[in-house]
C-alpha positions as CSV (number, residue, x, y, z in Angstrom):
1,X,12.3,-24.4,-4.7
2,X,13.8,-23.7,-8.1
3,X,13.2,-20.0,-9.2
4,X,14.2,-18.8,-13.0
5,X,14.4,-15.7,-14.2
6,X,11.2,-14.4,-16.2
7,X,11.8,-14.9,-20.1
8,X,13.1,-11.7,-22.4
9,X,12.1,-10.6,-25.0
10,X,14.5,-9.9,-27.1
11,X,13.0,-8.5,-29.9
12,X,12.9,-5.2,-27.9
13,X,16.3,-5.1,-26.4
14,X,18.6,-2.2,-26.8
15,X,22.3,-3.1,-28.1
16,X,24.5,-5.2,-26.1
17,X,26.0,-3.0,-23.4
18,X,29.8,-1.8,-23.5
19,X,31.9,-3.9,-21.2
20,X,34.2,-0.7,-20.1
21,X,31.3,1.0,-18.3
22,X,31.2,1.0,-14.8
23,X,27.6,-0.4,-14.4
24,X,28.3,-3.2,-16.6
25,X,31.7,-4.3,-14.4
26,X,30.1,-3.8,-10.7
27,X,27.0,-6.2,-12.0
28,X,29.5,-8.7,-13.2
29,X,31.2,-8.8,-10.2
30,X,28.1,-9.2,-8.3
31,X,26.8,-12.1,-10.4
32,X,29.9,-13.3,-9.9
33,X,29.7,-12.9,-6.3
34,X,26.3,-14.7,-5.9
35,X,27.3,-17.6,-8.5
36,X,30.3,-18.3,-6.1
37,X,28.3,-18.0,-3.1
38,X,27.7,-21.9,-1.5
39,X,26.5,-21.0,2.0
40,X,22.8,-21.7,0.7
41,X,21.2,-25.1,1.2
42,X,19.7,-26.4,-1.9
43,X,16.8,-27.6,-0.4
44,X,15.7,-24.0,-0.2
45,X,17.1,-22.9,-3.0
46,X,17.9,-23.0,-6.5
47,X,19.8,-20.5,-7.7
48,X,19.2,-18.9,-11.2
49,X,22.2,-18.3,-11.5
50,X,24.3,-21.4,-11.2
51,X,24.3,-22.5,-14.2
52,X,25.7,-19.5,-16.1
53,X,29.7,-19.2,-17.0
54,X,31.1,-15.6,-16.1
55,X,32.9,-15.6,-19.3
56,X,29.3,-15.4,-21.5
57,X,28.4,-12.9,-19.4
58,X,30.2,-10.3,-21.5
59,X,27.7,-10.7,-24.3
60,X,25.2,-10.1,-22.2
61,X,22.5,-7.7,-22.7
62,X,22.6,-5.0,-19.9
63,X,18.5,-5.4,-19.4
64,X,18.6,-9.0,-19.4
65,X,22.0,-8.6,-17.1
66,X,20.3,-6.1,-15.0
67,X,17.3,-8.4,-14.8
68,X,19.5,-11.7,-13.8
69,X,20.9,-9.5,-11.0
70,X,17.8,-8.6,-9.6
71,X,16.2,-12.2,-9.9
72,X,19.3,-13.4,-8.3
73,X,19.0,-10.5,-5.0
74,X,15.3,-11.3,-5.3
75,X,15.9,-15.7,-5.1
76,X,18.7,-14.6,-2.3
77,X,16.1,-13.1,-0.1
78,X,13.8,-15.8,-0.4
79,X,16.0,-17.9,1.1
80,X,17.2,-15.8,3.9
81,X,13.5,-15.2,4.9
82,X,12.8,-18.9,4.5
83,X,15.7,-19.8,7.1
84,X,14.8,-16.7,8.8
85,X,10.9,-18.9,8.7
86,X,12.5,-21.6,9.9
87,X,14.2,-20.0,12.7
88,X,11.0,-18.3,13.6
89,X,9.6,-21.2,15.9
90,X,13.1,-20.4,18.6
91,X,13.2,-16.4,17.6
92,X,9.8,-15.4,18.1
93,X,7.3,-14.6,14.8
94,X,7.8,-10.9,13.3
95,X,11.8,-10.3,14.4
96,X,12.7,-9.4,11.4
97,X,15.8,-7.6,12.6
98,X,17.4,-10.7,12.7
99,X,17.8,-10.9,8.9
100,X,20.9,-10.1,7.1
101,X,20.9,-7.9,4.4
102,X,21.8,-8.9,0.9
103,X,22.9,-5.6,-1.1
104,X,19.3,-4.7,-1.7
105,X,16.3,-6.3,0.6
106,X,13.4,-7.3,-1.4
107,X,11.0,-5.4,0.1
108,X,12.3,-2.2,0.3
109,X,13.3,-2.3,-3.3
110,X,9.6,-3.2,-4.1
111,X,8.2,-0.5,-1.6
112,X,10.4,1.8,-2.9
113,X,9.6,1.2,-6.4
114,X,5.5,0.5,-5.6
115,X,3.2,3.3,-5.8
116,X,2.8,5.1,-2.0
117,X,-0.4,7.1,-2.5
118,X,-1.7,8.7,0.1
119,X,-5.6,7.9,0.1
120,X,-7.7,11.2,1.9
121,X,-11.4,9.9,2.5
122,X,-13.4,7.5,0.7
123,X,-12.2,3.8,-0.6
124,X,-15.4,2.4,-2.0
125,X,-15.9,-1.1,-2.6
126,X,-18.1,-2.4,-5.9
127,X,-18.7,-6.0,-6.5
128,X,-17.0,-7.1,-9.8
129,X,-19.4,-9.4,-10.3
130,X,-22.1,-6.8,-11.3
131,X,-21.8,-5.2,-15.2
132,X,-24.0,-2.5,-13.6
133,X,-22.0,-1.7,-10.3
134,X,-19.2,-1.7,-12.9
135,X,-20.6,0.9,-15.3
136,X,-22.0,3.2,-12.4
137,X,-18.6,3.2,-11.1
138,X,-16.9,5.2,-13.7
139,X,-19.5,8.1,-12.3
140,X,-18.1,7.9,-8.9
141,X,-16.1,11.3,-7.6
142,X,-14.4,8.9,-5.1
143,X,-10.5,8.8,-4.1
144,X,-10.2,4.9,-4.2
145,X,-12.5,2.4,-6.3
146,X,-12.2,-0.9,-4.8
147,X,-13.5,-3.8,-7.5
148,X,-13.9,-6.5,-5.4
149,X,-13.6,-10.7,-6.3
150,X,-13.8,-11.5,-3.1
151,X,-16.5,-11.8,-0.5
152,X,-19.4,-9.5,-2.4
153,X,-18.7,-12.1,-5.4
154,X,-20.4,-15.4,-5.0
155,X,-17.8,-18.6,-5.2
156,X,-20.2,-19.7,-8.0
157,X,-19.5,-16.7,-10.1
158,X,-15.7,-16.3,-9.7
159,X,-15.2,-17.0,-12.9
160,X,-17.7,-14.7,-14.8
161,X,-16.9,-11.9,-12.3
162,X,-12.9,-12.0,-13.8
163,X,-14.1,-11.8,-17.0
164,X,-16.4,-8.7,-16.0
165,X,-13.8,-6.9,-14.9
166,X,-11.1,-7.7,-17.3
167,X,-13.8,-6.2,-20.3
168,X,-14.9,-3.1,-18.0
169,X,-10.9,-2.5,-17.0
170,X,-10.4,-2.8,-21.0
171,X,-12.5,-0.7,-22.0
172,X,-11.2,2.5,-20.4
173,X,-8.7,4.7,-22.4
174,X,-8.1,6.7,-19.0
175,X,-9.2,6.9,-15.6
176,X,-12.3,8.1,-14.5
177,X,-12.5,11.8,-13.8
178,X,-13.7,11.7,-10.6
179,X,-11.2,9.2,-9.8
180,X,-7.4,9.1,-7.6
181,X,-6.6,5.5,-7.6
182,X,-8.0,1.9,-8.7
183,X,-7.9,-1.1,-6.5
184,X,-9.0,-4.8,-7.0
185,X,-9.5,-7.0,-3.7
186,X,-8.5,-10.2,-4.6
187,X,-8.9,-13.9,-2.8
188,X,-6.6,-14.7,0.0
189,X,-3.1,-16.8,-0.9
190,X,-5.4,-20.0,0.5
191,X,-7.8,-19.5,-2.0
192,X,-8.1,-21.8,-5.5
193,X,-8.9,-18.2,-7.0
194,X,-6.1,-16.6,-6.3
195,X,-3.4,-17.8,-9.1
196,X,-6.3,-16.3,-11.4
197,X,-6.7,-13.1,-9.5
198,X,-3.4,-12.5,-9.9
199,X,-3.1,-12.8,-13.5
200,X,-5.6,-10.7,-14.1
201,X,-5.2,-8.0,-12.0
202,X,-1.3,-7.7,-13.1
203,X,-2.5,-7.2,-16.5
204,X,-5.0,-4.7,-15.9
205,X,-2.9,-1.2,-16.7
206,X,-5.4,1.2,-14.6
207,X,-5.0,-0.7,-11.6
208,X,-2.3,0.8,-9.1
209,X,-2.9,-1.6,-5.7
210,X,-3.7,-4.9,-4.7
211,X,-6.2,-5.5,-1.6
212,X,-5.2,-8.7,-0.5
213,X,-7.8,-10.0,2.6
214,X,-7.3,-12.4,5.5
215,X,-4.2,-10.7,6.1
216,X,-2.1,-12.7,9.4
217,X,1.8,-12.5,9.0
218,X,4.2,-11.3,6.8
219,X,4.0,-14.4,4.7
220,X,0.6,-13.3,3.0
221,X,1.9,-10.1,2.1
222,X,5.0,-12.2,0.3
223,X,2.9,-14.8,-1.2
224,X,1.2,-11.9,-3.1
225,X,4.5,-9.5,-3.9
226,X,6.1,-12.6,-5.1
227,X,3.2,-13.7,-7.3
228,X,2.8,-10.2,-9.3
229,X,6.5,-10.4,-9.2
230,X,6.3,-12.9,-11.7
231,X,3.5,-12.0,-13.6
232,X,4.9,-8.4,-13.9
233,X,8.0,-10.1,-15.7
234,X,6.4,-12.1,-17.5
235,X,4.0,-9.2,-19.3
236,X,6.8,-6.3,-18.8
237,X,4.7,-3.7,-17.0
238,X,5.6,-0.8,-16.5
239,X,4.3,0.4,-12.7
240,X,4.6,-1.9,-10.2
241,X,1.5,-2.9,-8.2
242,X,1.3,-1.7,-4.5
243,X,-0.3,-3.7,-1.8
244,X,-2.6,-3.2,1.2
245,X,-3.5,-5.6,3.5
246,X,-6.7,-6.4,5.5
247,X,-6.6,-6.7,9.3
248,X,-9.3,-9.0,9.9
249,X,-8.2,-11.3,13.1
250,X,-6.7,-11.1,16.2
251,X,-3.4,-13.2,14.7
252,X,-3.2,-9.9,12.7
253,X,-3.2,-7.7,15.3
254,X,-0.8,-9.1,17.4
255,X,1.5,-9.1,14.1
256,X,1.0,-5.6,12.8
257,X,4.6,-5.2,13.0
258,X,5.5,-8.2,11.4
259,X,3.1,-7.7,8.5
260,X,3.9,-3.9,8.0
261,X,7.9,-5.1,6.9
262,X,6.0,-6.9,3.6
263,X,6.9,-6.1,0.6
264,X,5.2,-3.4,-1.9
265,X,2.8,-2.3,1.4
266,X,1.5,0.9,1.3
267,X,-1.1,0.9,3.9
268,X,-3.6,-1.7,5.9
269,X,-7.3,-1.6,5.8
270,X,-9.6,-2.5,9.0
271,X,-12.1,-4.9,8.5
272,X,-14.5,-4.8,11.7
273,X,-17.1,-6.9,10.6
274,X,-14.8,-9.9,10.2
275,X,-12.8,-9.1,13.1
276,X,-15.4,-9.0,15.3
277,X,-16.5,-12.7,14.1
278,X,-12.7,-13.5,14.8
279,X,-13.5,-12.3,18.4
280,X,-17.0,-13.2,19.0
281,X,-17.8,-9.2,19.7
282,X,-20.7,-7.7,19.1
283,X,-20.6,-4.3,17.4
284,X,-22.1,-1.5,19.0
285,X,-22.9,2.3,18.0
286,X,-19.7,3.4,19.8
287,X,-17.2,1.0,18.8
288,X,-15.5,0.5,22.1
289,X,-15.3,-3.1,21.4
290,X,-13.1,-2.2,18.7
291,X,-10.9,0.8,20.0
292,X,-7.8,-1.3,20.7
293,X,-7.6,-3.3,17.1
294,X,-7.9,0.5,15.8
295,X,-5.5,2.2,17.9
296,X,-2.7,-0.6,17.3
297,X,-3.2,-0.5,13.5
298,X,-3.0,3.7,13.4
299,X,0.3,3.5,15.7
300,X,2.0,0.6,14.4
301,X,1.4,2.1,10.8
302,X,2.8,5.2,11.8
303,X,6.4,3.9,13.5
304,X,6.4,1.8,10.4
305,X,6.6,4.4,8.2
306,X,3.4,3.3,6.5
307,X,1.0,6.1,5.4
308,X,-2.3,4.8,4.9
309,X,-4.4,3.5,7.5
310,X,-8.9,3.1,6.2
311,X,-10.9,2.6,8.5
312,X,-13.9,0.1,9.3
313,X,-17.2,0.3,6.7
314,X,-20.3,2.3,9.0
315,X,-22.9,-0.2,8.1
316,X,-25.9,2.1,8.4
317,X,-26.2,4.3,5.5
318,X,-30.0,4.9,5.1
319,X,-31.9,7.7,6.4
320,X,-30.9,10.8,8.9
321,X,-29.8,7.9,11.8
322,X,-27.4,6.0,9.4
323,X,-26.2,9.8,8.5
324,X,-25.1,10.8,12.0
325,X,-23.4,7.4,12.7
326,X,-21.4,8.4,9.5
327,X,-20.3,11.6,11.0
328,X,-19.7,10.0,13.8
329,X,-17.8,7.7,12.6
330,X,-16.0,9.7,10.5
331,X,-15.1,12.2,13.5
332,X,-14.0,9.6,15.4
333,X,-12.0,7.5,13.4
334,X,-9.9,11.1,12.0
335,X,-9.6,12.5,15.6
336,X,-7.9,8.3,16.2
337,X,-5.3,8.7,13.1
338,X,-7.2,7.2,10.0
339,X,-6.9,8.9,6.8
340,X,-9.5,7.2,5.2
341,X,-13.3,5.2,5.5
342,X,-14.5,2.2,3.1
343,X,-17.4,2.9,1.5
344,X,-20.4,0.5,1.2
345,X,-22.8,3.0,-0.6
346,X,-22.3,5.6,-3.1
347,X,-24.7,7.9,-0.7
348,X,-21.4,7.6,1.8
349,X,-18.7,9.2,-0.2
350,X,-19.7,13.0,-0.1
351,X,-19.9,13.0,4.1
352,X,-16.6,10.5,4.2
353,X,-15.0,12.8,1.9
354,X,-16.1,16.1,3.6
355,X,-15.3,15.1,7.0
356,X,-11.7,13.5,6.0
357,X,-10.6,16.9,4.7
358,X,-9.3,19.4,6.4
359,X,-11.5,22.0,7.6
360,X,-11.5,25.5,6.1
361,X,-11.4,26.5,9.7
362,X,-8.7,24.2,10.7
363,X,-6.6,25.1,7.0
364,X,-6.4,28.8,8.0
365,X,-5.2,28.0,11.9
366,X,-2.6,26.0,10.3
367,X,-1.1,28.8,7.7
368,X,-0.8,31.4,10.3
369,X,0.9,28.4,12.3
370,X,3.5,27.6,9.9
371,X,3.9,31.5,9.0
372,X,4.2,32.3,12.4
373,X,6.4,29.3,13.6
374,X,8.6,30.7,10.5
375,X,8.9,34.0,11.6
376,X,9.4,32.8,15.3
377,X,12.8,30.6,13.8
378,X,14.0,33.6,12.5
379,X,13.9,35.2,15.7
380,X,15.7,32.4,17.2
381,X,12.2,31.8,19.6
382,X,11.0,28.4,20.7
383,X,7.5,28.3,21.8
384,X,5.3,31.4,21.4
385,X,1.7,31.6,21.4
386,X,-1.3,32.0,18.6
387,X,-4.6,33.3,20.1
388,X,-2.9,32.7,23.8
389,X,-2.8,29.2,23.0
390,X,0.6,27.9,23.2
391,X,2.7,26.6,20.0
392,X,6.0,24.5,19.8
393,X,7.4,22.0,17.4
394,X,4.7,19.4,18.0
395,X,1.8,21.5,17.0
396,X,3.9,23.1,14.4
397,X,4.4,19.8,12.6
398,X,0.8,19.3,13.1
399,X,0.0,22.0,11.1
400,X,2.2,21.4,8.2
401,X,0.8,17.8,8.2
402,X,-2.5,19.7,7.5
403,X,-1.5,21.8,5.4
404,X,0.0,18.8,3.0
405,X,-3.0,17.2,3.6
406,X,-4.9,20.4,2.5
407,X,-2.9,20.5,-0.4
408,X,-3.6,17.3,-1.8
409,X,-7.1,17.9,-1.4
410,X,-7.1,20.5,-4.2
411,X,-7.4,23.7,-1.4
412,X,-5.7,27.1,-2.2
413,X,-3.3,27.0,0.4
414,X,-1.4,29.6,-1.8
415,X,-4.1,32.1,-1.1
416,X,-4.0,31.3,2.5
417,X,-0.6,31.9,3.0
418,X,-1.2,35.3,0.9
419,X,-3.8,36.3,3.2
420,X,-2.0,36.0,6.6
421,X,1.6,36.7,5.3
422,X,1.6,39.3,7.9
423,X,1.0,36.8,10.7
424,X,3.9,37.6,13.8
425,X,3.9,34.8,16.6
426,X,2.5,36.4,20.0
């Protein structure tokens, strides 16, 4: 596959660098070093850079050099994954510790650079394809709006519910109030919407993630970081797109690891209703059918570093029954490691949210932890004890993870830790 670098613009380029500095040299030499480099096959790739001559490179501009160089790290790693794909059929799917680094891998560069918000609650899904659902949106007190062109959009109306979104996305001068973070679900990679989707939604400056659906190896999380790689380029924006990706089959689940090295992936959404078609299950009030699927996506999330993990949509939402299953739900899926719950009804988001943050109850036990498991340090003491209950590192970190937690939910920990400065470990 030939790859080129995105076009510049020079019209808004700073002065040609100075070829004494330091930056300017090491990125020569690194051009240099990937120009020179034949061990790739040209079937797989073409490099960008081939066809430059070092000795123009010195009237290079350093954003358009600084550009080439990452095109060229970012072509490089395509082709290492793709032998790396090719090798996969003798090496076993997901191994990705069998790929050799090239000065920067692509995906920690993009996760690095890609927004890592940590979602607390609700992640509410509106169909794009409705002007009112849009408009009633912007009065949602939600963490995470989800505009959705996939399956609540008709494949007859595709079309018409881009455009609704591009005007309502357009329209804003800020964020909605009530508002943490804007998402669009967009149509799988196999999808003859999804070139479009992802033209829009890079162009759409409110929007910080991508949900990408049907979710099964690494390759689907690629096929999208690649794609807004280029579109990103191609319209300069300024903050890269983060991803998360939709667990939806068992081929998913017995990837998680696999998928959770993609690029730009901040966290992975569980969709039961489609995993349970997958499966043939039927769902049931306490979700037993679904407890391993759940616990494999908390825990593989969590050794992979990747900190948000949203839970499956409670389909009953209508009257005091559909209430207590949310609670439930909401209990349960917390106590197993989920930091969030999808949404399917504005009447959702209050007991999602109240439930997903922490408890004034369990706020306060965690201050006079942390105070106490301070003062305990000091005094050169390991475990000690809080209400003749015993605490050691574990449940130390525990409450500090609360307490961030707490933190980010707008609670005066402050006060808290004003309240029981006094606090001595027992």
């Amino acid at each position: 596959m030939s790859i080129k670098a995105a076009p510049i613009k020079r019209d808004i380029l700073p002065p040609p660098v100075d070829p004494t500095s330091s930056f300017y040299g090491v990125s020569l030499l690194a051009l240099e070093a990937l120009v020179k480099n034949d061990a790739f096959d040209e079937d797989i790739m073409t490099h960008p850079l081939k066809d430059l001559k070092p000795a123009l490179w010195k009237d290079t501009n350093l954003v358009e050099l600084s550009g080439l160089l990452w095109t060229a790290l970012d072509s490089t790693n395509r082709a290492l994954d793709a032998v790396h794909d090719k090798l996969g059929s003798t090496e076993g799917e997901g191994d990705s510790s069998r790929r050799t680094p090239v000065s920067i891998r692509h995906s920690e560069a993009c996760q690095a650079q890609s927004p890592m918000m940590v979602y607390l609650g609700t992640y509410s899904l509106v169909p794009a394809s409705s002007p009112k659902m849009l408009a009633k949106s912007l009065d949602l007190n939600c963490d995470t709006i989800v505009y959705d062109l996939e399956d609540s959009v008709a494949p007859a109306v595709k079309t018409d519910a881009r455009k609704a979104l591009k005007e309502h996305m357009n329209s804003l001068i800020k964020k909605p109030p009530g508002v943490s973070e804007i998402a669009v679900r967009i149509n799988s990679s196999r999808s003859s919407h999804f070139e479009e989707d992802l033209k829009l939604v890079s162009s759409l400056h409110f929007v910080d993630t991508i949900v990408v659906p049907k979710v099964s190896t690494i390759a689907d999380v690629r096929d999208v970081s690649h794609g807004v790689k280029r579109k990103e380029n191609q319209i300069m924006r300024e903050k890269p797109l983060g991803i998360m990706a939709l667990i939806e089959s068992a081929r998913a689940v017995t990837n998680l690891a696999n998928i959770c090295d993609g690029p730009r992936l901040s966290g992975l959404v569980f969709a039961a209703e489609d995993f349970a078609f997958d499966l043939s299950l039927t769902r049931t009030p306490d979700l037993k059918e679904f407890l391993y699927a759940r616990s494999a996506i908390v825990t593989t999330a969590r050794a992979k570093l990747i900190p948000n993990v949203i839970d499956l949509v409670c389909t009953s939402y209508q009257g005091d029954q559909g209430l207590a299953q949310l609670e439930k739900e909401c209990i349960d899926g917390r106590a197993m490691g989920f930091n969030g719950k999808q949404c399917i009804h504005p009447s959702q988001i209050e007991t999602v949210q109240r439930l997903f943050t922490p408890s004034d109850k369990e706020v306060e036990w965690a201050v006079r932890v942390v105070i106490g498991d301070r003062k305990a340090k000091k005094a050169k003491r390991g475990a000690w004890t809080l209400d003749g209950k015993m605490i050691d590192a574990p449940v130390a970190s525990k409450a500090t993870q609360i307490l961030e937690n707490a933190r980010r939910c707008g609670i005066d920990v402050d006060a808290l830790e004003q309240k029981w400065k006094d606090q001595e470990p027992e």
